[in-house]
BAGUTI-764809 format. One record per residue (C-alpha): x, y, z; residue in one letter; residue number from 1. Coordinates in steps of 0.25 Angstrom, whole numbers. Example, Ala and Ser with C-alpha at 12.3 -4.5 7.8 and 13.67 -1.06 7.14 Angstrom:
residues 2
SITE      xx      yy      zz   resn   resi
SITE      49     -18      31      a      1
SITE      55      -4      29      s      2
This chain:
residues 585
SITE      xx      yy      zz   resn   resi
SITE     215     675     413      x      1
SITE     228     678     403      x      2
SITE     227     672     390      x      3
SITE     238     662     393      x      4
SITE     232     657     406      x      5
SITE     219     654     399      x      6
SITE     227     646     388      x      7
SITE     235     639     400      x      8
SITE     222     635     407      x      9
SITE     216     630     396      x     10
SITE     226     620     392      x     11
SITE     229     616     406      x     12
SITE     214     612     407      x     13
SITE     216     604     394      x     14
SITE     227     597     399      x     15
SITE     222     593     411      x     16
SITE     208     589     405      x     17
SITE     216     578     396      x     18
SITE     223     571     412      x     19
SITE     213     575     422      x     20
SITE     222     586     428      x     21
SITE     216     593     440      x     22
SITE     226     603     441      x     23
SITE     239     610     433      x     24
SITE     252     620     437      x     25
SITE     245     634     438      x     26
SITE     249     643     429      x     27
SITE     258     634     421      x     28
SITE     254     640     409      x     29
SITE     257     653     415      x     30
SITE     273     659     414      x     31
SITE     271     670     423      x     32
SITE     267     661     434      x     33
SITE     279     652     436      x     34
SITE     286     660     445      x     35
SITE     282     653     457      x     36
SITE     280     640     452      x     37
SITE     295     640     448      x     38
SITE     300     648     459      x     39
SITE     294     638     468      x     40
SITE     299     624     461      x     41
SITE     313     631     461      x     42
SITE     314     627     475      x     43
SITE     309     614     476      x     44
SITE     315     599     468      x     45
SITE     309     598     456      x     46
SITE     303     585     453      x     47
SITE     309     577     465      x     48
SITE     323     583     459      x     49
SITE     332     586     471      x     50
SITE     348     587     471      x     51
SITE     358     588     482      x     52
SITE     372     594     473      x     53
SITE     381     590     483      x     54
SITE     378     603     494      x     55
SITE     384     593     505      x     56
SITE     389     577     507      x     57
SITE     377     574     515      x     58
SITE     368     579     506      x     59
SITE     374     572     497      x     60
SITE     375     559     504      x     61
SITE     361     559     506      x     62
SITE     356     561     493      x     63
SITE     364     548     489      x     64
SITE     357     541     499      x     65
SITE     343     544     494      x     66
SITE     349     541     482      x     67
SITE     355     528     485      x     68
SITE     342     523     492      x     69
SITE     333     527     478      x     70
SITE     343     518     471      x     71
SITE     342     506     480      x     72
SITE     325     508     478      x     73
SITE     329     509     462      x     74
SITE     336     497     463      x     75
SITE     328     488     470      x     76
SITE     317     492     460      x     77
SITE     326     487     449      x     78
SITE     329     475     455      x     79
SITE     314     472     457      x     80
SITE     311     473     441      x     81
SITE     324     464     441      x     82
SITE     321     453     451      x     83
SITE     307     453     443      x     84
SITE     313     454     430      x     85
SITE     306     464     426      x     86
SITE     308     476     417      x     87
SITE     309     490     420      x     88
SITE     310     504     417      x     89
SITE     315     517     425      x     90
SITE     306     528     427      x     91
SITE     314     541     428      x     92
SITE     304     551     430      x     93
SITE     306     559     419      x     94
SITE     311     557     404      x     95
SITE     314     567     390      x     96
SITE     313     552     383      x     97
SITE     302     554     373      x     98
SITE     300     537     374      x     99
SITE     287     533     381      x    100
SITE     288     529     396      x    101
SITE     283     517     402      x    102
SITE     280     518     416      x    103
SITE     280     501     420      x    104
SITE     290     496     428      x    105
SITE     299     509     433      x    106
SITE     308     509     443      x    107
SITE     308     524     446      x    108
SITE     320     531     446      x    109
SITE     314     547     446      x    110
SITE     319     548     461      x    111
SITE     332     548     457      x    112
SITE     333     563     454      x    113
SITE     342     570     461      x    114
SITE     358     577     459      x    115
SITE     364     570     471      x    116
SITE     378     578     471      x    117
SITE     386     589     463      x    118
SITE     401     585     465      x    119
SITE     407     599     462      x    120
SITE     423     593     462      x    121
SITE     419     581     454      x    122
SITE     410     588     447      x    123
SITE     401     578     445      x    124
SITE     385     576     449      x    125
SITE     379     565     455      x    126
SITE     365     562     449      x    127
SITE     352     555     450      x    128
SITE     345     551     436      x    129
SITE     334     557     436      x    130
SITE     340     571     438      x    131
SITE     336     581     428      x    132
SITE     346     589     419      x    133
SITE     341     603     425      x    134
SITE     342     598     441      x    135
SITE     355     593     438      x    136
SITE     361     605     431      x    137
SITE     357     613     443      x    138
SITE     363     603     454      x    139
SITE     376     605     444      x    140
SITE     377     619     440      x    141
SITE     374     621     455      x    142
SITE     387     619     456      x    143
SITE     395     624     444      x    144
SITE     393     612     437      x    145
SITE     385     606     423      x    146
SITE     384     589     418      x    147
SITE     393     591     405      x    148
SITE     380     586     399      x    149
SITE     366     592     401      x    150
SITE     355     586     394      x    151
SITE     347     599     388      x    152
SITE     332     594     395      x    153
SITE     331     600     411      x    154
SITE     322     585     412      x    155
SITE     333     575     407      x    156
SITE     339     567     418      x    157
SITE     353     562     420      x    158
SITE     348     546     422      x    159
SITE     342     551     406      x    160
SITE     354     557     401      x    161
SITE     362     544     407      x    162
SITE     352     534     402      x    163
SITE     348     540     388      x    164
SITE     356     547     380      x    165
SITE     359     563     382      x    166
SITE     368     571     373      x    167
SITE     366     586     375      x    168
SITE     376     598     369      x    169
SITE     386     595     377      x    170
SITE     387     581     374      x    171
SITE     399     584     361      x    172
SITE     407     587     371      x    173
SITE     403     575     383      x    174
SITE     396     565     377      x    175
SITE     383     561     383      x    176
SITE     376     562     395      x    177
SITE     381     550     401      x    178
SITE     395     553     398      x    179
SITE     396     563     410      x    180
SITE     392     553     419      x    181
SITE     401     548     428      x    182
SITE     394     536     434      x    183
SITE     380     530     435      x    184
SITE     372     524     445      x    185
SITE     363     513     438      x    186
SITE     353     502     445      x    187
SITE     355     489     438      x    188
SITE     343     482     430      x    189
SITE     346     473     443      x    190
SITE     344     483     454      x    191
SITE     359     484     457      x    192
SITE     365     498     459      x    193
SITE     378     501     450      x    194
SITE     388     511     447      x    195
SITE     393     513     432      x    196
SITE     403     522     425      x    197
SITE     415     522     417      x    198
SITE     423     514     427      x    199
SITE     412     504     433      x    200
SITE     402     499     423      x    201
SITE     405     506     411      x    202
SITE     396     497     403      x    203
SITE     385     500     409      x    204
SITE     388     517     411      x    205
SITE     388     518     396      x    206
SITE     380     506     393      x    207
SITE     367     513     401      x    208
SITE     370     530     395      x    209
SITE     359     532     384      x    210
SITE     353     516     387      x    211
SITE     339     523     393      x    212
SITE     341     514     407      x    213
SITE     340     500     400      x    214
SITE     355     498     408      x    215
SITE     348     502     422      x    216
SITE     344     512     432      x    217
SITE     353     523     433      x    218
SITE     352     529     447      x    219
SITE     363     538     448      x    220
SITE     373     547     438      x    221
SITE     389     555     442      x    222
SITE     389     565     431      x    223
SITE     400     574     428      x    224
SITE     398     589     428      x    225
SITE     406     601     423      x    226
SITE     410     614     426      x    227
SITE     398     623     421      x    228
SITE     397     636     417      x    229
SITE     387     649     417      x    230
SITE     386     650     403      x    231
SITE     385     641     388      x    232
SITE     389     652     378      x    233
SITE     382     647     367      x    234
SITE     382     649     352      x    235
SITE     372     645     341      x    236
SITE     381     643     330      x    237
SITE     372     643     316      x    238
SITE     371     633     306      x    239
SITE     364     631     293      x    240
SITE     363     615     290      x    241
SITE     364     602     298      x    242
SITE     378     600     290      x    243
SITE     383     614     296      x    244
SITE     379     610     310      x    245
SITE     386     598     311      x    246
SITE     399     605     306      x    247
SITE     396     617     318      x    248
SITE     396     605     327      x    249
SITE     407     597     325      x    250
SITE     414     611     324      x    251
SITE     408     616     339      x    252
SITE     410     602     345      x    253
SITE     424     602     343      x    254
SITE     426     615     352      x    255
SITE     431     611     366      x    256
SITE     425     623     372      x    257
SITE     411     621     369      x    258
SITE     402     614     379      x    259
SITE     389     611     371      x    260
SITE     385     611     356      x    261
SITE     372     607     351      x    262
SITE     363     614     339      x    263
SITE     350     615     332      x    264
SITE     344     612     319      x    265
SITE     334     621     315      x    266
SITE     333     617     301      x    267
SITE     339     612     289      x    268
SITE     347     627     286      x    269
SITE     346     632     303      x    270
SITE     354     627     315      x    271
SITE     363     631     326      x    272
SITE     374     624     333      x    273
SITE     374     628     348      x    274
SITE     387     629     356      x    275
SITE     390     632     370      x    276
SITE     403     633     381      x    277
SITE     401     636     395      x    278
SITE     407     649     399      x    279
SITE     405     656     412      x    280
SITE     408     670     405      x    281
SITE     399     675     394      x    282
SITE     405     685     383      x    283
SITE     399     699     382      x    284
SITE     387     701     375      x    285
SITE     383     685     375      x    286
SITE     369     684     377      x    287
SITE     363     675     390      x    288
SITE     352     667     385      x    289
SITE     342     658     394      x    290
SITE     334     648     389      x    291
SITE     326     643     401      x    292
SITE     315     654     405      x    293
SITE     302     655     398      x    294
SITE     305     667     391      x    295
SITE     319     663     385      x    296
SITE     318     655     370      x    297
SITE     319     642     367      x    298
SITE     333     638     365      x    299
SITE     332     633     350      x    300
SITE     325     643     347      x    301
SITE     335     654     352      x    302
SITE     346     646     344      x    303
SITE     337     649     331      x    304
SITE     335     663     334      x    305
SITE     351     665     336      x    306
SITE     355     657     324      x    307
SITE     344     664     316      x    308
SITE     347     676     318      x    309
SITE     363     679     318      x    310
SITE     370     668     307      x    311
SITE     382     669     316      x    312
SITE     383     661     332      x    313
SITE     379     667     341      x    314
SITE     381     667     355      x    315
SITE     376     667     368      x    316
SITE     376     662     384      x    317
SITE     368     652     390      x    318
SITE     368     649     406      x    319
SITE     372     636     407      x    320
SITE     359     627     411      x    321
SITE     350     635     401      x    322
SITE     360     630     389      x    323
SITE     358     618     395      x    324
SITE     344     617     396      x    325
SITE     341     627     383      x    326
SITE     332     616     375      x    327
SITE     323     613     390      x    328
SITE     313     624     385      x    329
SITE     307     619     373      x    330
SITE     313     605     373      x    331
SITE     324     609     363      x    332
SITE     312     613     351      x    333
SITE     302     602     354      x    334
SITE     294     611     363      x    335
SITE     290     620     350      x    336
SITE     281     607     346      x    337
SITE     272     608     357      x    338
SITE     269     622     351      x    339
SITE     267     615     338      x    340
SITE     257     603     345      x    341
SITE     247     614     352      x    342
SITE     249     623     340      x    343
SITE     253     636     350      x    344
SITE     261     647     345      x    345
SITE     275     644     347      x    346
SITE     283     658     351      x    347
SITE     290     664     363      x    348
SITE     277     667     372      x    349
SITE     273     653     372      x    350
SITE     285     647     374      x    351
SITE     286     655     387      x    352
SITE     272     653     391      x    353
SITE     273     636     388      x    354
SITE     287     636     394      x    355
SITE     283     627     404      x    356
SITE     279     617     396      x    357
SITE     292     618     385      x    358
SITE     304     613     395      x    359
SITE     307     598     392      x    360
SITE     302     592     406      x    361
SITE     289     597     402      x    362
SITE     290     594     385      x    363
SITE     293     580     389      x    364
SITE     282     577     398      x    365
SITE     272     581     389      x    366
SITE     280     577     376      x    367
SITE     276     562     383      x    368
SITE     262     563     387      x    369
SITE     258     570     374      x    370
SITE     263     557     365      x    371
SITE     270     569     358      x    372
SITE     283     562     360      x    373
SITE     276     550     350      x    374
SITE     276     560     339      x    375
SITE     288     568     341      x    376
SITE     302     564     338      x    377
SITE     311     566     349      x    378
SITE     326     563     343      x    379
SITE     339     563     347      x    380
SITE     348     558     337      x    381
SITE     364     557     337      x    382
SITE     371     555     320      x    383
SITE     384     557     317      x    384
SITE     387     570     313      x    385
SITE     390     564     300      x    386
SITE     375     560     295      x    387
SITE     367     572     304      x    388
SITE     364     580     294      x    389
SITE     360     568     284      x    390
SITE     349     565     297      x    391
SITE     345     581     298      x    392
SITE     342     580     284      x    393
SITE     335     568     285      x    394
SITE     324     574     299      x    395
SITE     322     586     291      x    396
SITE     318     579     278      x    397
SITE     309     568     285      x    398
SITE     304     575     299      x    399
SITE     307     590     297      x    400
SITE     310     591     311      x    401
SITE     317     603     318      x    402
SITE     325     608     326      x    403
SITE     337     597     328      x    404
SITE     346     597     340      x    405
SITE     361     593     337      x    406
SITE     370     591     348      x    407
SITE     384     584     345      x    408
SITE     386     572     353      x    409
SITE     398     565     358      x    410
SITE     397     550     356      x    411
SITE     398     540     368      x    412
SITE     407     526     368      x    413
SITE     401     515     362      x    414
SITE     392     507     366      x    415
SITE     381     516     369      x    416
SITE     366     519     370      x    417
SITE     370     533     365      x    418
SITE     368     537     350      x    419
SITE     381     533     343      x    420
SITE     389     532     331      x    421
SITE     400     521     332      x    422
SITE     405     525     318      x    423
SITE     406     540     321      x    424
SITE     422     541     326      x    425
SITE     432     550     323      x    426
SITE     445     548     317      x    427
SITE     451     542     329      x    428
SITE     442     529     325      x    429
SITE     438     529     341      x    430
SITE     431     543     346      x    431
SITE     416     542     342      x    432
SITE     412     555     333      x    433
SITE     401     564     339      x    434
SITE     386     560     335      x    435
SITE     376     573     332      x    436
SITE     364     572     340      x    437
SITE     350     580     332      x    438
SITE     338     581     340      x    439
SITE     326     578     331      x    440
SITE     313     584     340      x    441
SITE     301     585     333      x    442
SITE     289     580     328      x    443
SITE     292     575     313      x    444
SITE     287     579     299      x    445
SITE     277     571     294      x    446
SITE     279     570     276      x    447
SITE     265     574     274      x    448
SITE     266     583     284      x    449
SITE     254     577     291      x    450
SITE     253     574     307      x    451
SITE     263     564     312      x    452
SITE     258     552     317      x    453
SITE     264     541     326      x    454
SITE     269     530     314      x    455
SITE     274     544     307      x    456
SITE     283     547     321      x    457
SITE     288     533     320      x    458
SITE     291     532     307      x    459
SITE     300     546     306      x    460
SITE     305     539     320      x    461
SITE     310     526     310      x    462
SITE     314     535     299      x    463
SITE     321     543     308      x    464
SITE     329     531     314      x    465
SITE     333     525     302      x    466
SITE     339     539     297      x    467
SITE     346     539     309      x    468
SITE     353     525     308      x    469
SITE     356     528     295      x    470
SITE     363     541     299      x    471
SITE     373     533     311      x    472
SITE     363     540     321      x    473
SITE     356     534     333      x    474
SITE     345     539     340      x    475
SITE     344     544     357      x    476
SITE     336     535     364      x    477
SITE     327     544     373      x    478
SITE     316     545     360      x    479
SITE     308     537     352      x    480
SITE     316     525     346      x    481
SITE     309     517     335      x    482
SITE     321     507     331      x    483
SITE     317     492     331      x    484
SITE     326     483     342      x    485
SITE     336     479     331      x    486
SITE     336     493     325      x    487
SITE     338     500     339      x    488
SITE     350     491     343      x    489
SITE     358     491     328      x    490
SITE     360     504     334      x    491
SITE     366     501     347      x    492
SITE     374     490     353      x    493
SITE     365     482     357      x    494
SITE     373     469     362      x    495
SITE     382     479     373      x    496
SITE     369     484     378      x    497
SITE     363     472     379      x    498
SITE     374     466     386      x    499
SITE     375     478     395      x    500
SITE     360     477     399      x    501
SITE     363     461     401      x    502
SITE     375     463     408      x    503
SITE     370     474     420      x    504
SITE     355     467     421      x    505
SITE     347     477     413      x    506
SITE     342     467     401      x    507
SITE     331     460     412      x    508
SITE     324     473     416      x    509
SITE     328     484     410      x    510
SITE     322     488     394      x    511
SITE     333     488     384      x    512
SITE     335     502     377      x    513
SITE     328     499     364      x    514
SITE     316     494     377      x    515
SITE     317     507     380      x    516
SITE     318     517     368      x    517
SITE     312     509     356      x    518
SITE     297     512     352      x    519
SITE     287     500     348      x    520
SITE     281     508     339      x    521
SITE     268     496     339      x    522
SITE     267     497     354      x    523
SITE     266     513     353      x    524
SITE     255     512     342      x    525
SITE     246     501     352      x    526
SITE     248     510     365      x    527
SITE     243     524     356      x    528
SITE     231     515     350      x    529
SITE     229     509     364      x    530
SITE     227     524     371      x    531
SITE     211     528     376      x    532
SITE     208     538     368      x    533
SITE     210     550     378      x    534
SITE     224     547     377      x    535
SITE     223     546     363      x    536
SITE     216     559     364      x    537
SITE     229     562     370      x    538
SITE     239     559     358      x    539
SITE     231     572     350      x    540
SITE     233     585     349      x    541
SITE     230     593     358      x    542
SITE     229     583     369      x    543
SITE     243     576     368      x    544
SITE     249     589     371      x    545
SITE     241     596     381      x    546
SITE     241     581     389      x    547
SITE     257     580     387      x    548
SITE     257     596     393      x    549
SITE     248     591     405      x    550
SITE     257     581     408      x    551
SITE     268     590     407      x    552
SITE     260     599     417      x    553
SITE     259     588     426      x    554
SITE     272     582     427      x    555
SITE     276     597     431      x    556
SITE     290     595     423      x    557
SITE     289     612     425      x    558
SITE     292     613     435      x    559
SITE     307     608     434      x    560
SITE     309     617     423      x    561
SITE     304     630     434      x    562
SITE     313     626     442      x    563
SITE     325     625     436      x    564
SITE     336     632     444      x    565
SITE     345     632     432      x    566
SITE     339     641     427      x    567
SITE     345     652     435      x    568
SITE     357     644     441      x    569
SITE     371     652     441      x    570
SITE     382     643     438      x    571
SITE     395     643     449      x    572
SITE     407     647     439      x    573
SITE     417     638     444      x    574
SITE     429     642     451      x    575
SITE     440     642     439      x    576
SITE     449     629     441      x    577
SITE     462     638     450      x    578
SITE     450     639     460      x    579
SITE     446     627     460      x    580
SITE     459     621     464      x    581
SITE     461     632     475      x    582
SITE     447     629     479      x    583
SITE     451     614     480      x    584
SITE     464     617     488      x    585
C-alpha cells in the first residue's frame, strides 16, 4: 500500500468514526484513480441537473410543461403557509452563504434546476433558479454564447445571483447580476404566480435583486447573453500600494474594449490589477494558461508568481470558462486555511493530491459542518473608491488579513438591497460613481496573537462595521451581519422596502431581510452552550475539520466538479455579422 493511500485510509476511517459512516468514495484520496469515476459522471446529469438548449420546439414545449406543473405545486405550498399565516423559508438545495440555515418550514424549490431554452437570435436563456454557474455556462457556450455576468464559483445559482447580491469582473462594465435579466418569474407570498421586469412590476424586479427572497419565490429567470469568444487575453498589471491600484483601476475601467477587470492584494507593497478582452485570435508567443485540472496552480498564486518576477505586465490567454472559473480551485485563497487547520505542508504535490476537496462545492459544505464558518470572516464589501485605501489600511492594522480581492463595480439605481453610495455622482449631479468591492477572506489577527475565540470573531465583526459606515461602505448580505434592527436599516431604505413587502404580500409570511441575514449574537452563544458534548467535541481541532470533510464527502459535490464539460468545450466562433445577415436572408 502507497504512502498516500495509507494516509487517505486512515483519515476516511477517522471521519467516518465521528458520523457512523459505513462506507466512503474509493480511492477518493487517490488522483490517479479518477479516470473512471469522472469519465463516467460526464455522461450522466449531475445532481438532478438536466437542460434542454433549445435542440427542438417540442423539446422545448415539454420542459415548460414540467416546469409549469412544479410551479403550480410551489405555489400551492405558499399559499398553504399563507392561508395559515404562517412563516416560511425557501430551501434551494445548495448555498455559498456563509449564514446558518434553518431547515423548519421550507417550501422546496431544488427541483427547479434546469436551462429550459437557448435563444440563439435573441440571444437570451431561459433559466430555472437553482441552475448552477458551470451548467449554465455549458448550455450557452454550446451555442456561441456567455451571460455578460458570470459569478466566479461553478456552485452559485442564478435564483442566488438574482436574490443576493453578485458582482464579478465584469460587472464595471454591466452592473450586477440582476442587471442582465430580462424578466423574473416569482411566486407571491400568497401563492399567486407573476411576471416582473422593467415594463410590468418594476417595483418589484429591482425591489427583490439583492433582498435574499424576503419579496418571494422566484421561479424563473430571461437572461441576456453575449457573443462569446475562445479566449480572455489577460494581463496582470503590477502594482505597489492600495493607492496605486485604484488609480490602475479607474484608468483600466475607463477602456471600452476590455470585458473584465478585477485585482489582488497581496500586501501593503504587492498587488496586481487583472485585465481581460475576449479575442478569438491569440498573438504569437502568448502563452495558454488552464487553471482547472489538478496539476495546473492556483490562480492567485499564478498572478503572484507573474508579478513577482517581471515588474513589467505581463500577458497571456485564458480559454474562456477557465477565466471564468480561475478562483473555483482554491476558493479564491480560502482553500490555503485548511492546510494551516490540519497543519499539512502547503505545496504543489498536495494541492494536486487534495484537489478534490479544494473546489468551492466541496469548501463550502464542509466550511458549514465544521462551524469554521463561525470563526472566519467571510466579506464582500463595496466603498467608494475615495476612502478604500483609508479601510485597507484600517484590515491590515487591526486583522492582518491577506490577500484582498478588488473588483470595480458599477452602481445600481436607487432604491436598492445592493451595496450603494447615494453620495457618490459624478459631475453630471445624476449618474452614480463606481463602488470598489475588496474581498476580506480569512480568519482575523488576534492583538495578542493568542487563539480567536467566538466574542473575538464578533467583536472584529463590529469593529469592522463601524469602520465600514464610517468609510460610505455597505456590506453584501450573503455573510455574517452583526448590525442591531436600527443600525442595519440607517443603511437601507427601509420604509420603500417595507411598503414593497406590504404592498405584494410578503410582510405575513415571508422573514424580512434583516430576519434573514442579521446574527443574535445571544441566541448563538445558548445554541453552542446547549450542544451534547460529541458535537462539542465537534467544534475542536482536529474533529471540526475532519467532520466538515466527511460531510463534504457525503454530499458528493465532487462529482460535479469531474464532470464539468467546460473544461474541454470548443467555443463556435460566430459567423462575422455580413454572414449573419446572409444567413438570415
Amino acid at each position: 500500500m502507497s504512502r498516500f493511500k495509507k494516509i487517505g485510509v486512515l483519515v476516511s476511517r477517522c471521519a467516518a468514526s465521528i458520523q457512523g459512516l459505513d462506507t466512503l468514495p474509493r480511492n477518493l484520496f487517490l488522483r490517479g484513480q479518477q479516470g473512471a469515476i469522472g469519465s463516467a459522471a460526464r455522461i450522466r446529469p449531475v445532481g438532478g441537473i438536466q437542460y434542454s438548449s433549445s435542440s427542438t420546439s417540442s423539446m422545448a414545449a415539454a420542459a415548460m410543461d414540467r416546469h409549469k406543473k412544479a410551479v403550480e405545486g410551489i405555489s400551492a405550498s405558499v399559499r398553504g403557509f399563507f392561508e395559515r399565516k404562517e412563516t416560511f423559508r425557501i430551501f434551494h438545495g445548495s448555498t455559498n452563504s456563509t449564514r446558518n440555515v434553518q431547515r423548519d418550514r421550507m417550501v422546496d424549490t431544488s427541483n427547479l434546476s434546469n436551462v429550459l431554452k437557448v435563444d440563439v437570435g435573441n440571444r437570451t436563456a431561459l433559466v430555472e433558479p437553482n441552475v448552477p454557474m458551470d451548467r449554465l455556462v455549458e448550455a450557452t457556450l454550446e451555442h456561441g454564447l456567455v451571460p455578460p455576468v458570470v459569478m466566479e464559483f461553478p456552485g452559485i445559482t442564478v435564483g442566488g445571483g438574482y436574490a443576493g447580491t453578485s458582482g464579478e469582473s465584469s460587472s464595471f462594465k454591466h452592473g450586477f447580476f440582476n442587471r442582465t435579466i430580462n424578466y423574473v418569474e416569482m411566486v407571491l407570498a400568497n401563492g399567486d404566480v407573476v411576471t416582473c421586469s422593467e415594463n410590468e412590476r418594476s417595483d418589484l424586479f429591482h425591489g427583490a435583486a439583492g433582498a435574499v427572497g424576503s419579496m418571494g419565490v422566484t421561479t424563473l429567470v430571461e437572461l441576456q447573453l453575449n457573443e462569446a469568444k475562445k479566449y480572455v487575453e489577460t494581463t496582470y498589471h503590477p502594482v505597489s500600494s492600495m493607492s496605486e491600484a485604484i488609480e490602475k483601476i479607474e484608468q483600466v475601467t475607463a477602456d471600452p474594449s476590455l470585458d473584465y477587470v478585477d485585482g489582488i492584494i497581496f500586501s501593503k507593497t504587492q498587488g496586481a490589477i487583472i485585465t481581460g478582452r475576449l479575442t478569438n485570435t491569440i498573438a504569437e508567443g502568448t502563452p495558454v494558461q488552464r487553471f482547472s485540472r489538478a496539476k495546473d496552480p492556483w490562480f492567485y498564486l499564478h498572478v503572484r508568481d507573474a508579478i513577482s518576477s517581471s515588474p513589467t505586465p505581463t500577458t497571456e490567454a485564458i480559454p474562456l470558462a477557465e477565466y471564468l472559473f480561475r478562483y473555483d480551485r482554491g476558493g479564491f485563497w480560502v482553500g490555503a486555511s485548511a492546510f494551516e487547520w490540519f497543519k499539512m505542508p502547503f505545496n504543489r504535490l498536495t494541492r494536486w493530491w487534495l484537489d478534490d476537496f479544494l473546489h468551492t462545492r466541496m469548501m463550502y459544505t464542509a466550511l458549514h459542518a465544521s462551524g469554521h464558518a463561525k470563526r472566519y470572516i467571510v466579506q464582500d464589501l463595496a466603498l467608494p473608491y475615495s476612502t478604500a485605501a483609508q479601510f485597507v489600511d484600517y484590515t491590515d492594522e487591526a486583522l492582518g488579513i491577506y490577500p484582498l480581492w478588488l473588483c470595480p463595480l458599477k452602481q445600481s439605481p436607487l432604491p436598492t438591497m445592493h451595496p450603494h453610495n447615494a453620495a457618490e455622482v459624478q459631475a453630471d449631479g445624476h449618474t452614480l460613481k463606481p463602488l470598489l468591492n475588496i474581498g476580506l477572506w480569512g480568519t482575523p489577527r488576534h492583538p495578542r496573537g493568542a487563539r480567536i475565540t467566538h466574542d473575538d470573531f464578533v467583536a472584529a465583526n463590529r469593529a469592522l462595521e463601524a469602520k465600514l459606515r464610517d468609510l460610505g461602505g455597505m456590506k453584501w448580505l450573503y455573510a455574517h451581519t452583526y448590525y442591531p434592527a436600527d443600525e442595519f436599516w440607517a443603511l437601507y431604505d427601509q420604509p420603500w422596502y417595507d411598503g414593497l413587502r406590504r404592498k405584494y404580500g410578503a410582510a405575513a409570511t415571508l422573514p424580512s431581510v434583516h430576519d434573514k441575514v442579521g446574527v443574535d449574537v445571544d441566541a448563538e452563544r445558548r445554541r453552542e452552550r446547549a450542544l451534547p458534548w460529541p458535537r462539542r467535541l465537534l467544534r475542536t481541532w482536529p474533529w471540526a475539520g475532519l467532520y466538515g470533510i466527511t460531510k463534504a464527502i457525503r454530499s458528493k459535490a465532487y462529482v460535479a466538479a469531474r464532470a464539468s464539460a467546460w473544461r474541454t468545450m470548443d467555443v463556435p466562433v460566430a459567423p462575422p455579422p455580413a454572414e449573419k445577415d446572409a444567413l438570415r436572408r
